[in-house]
N, C-alpha and C positions, 0 to 999 in steps of 0.2 A: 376354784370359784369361791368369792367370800358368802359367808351365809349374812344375811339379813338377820338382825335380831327382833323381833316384836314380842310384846306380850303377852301369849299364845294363851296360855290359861287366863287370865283374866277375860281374852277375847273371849275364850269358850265360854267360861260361867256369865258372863253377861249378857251374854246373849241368846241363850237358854234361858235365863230369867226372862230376860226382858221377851222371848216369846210369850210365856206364860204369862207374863201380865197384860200383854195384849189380846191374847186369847180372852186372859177372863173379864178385862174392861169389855170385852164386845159381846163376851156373854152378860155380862150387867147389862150393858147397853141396851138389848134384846129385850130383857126380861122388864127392866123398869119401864121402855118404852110401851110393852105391852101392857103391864098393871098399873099405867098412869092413864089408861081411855079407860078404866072402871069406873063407872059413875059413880061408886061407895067411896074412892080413894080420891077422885077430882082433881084438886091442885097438890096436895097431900104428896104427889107424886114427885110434882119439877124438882125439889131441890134432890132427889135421887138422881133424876136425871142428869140435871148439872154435872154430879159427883161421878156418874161415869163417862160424860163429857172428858170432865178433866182425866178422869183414868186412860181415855184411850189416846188423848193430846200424850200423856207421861209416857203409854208405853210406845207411841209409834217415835217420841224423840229418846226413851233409850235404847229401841232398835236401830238409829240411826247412829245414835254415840256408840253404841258397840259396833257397830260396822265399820267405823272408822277407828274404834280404838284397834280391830285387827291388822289396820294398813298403817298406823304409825307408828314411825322408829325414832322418835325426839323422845326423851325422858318428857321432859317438862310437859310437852303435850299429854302424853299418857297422866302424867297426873293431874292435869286439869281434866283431863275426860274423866279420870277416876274421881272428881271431888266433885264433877256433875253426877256422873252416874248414882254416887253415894246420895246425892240431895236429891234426885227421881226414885232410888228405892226407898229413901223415908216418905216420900208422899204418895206412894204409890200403897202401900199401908195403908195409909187411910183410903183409898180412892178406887183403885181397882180390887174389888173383894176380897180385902187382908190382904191385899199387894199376890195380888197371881195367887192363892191358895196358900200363904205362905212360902210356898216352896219356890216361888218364880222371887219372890222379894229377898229369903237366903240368898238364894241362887247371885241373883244381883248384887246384892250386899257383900260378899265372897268378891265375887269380880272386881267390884270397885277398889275394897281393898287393896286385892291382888296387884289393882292397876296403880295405887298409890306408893306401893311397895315396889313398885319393878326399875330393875335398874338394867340398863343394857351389856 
């Protein structure tokens, strides 16, 4: 039986990251939602809001690119998922609280690589 090759490591670390950064976009979420009804903060608050807007739009689409980077066997594919994922973990930096704690944005950062690196 021929074995399937995909790019198993890459899959993993990206998507452990990219949990972690959507974990932490939705704890931002949470939190700005709640400290922008303070009457002291007012509008003060929306453009935080925004920014975890966008964090959780980044991590639920590189939850989604890692999902699919685990099922494809095309080189080429894999490195365009890799040179998405690499462009969601730089803005995810800014956007989801240091990109998932830090540790979610390595994590991802690592994958993407891994996934621009792989050859079958």
């Amino acid at each position: 039986m021929a074995q399937i090759k995909t790019p198993r490591a890459a899959y993993v670390f990206s998507l452990i990251g990219s949990i972690i950064i959507l974990i932490s976009a939705i704890v931002e979420f949470i939190f700005t939602s709640v400290f922008s009804l303070i009457p002291f903060i007012g509008l003060l608050g929306i453009p935080f809001v925004v920014l975890s807007i966008i964090g959780l739009i980044v991590g639920v689409l590189s939850v989604a690119l890692s999902i699919r980077l685990g099922s494809t066997v095309s080189e080429g594919e894999a490195h365009v998922i890799g040179a998405l994922l690499l462009i969601l973990a730089i803005v995810s930096f800014f956007t989801a609280i240091l990109g998932g704690f830090i540790v979610g944005f390595l994590l991802l950062l690592v994958g993407s690589i891994l996934s621009l690196t792989w050859r079958p």
